[in-house]
C-alpha positions in Angstrom: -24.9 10.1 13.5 -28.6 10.6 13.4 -31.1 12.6 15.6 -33.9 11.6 16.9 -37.3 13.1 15.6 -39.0 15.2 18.4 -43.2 14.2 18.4 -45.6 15.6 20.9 -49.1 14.8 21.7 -52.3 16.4 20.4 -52.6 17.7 24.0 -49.2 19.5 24.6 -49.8 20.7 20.7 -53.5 22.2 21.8 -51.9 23.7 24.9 -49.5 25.8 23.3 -51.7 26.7 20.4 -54.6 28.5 23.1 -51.6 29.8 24.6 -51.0 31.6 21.5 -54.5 32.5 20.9 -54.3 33.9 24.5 -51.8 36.6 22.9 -50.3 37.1 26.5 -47.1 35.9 24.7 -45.1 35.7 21.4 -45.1 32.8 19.7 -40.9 32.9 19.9 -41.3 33.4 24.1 -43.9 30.3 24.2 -41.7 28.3 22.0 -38.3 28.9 23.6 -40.6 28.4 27.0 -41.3 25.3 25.7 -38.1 23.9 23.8 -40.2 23.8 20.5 -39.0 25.6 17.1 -41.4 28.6 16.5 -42.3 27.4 13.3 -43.4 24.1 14.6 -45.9 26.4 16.4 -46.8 28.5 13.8 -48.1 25.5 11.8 -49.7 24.2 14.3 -52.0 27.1 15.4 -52.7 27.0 11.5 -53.7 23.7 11.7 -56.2 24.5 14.5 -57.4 27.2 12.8 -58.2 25.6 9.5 -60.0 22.7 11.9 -61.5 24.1 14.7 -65.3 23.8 12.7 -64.7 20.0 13.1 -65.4 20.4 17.0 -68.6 21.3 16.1 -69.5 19.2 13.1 -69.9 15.8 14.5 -71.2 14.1 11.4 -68.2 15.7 9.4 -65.7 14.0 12.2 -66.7 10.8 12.0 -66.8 10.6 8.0 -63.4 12.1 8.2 -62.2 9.4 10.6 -64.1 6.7 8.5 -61.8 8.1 5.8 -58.8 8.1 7.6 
């Protein structure tokens, strides 16, 4: 029997990431808050960070997106 494969929107990922960067929490209390796996949201605050010049760097975004 196979499991289905959890995904969840860029907008419930960015939530919980600035929740993190908030630091009010642990990433293991806004994960269980959340039913996600704490390395799930590990990686993605990673992501965001490696990223978060693209929000201001429109010209890179839309080569990127041309790429994509």
């Amino acid at each position: 029997m196979s499991t289905k494969r959890k995904t969840y929107s860029a907008d419930f990922k960015s939530k919980l990431v600035l929740e993190v960067l908030e630091a009010n929490k642990t990433i293991n209390e806004i994960a269980s808050q959340y039913g996600v796996l704490p390395v799930s949201l590990k990686n993605w605050k990673k992501q965001f960070l490696e990223n978060m010049s693209l929000a201001f760097d429109k010209s890179t975004v839309v080569k990127e997106y041309a790429l994509a």
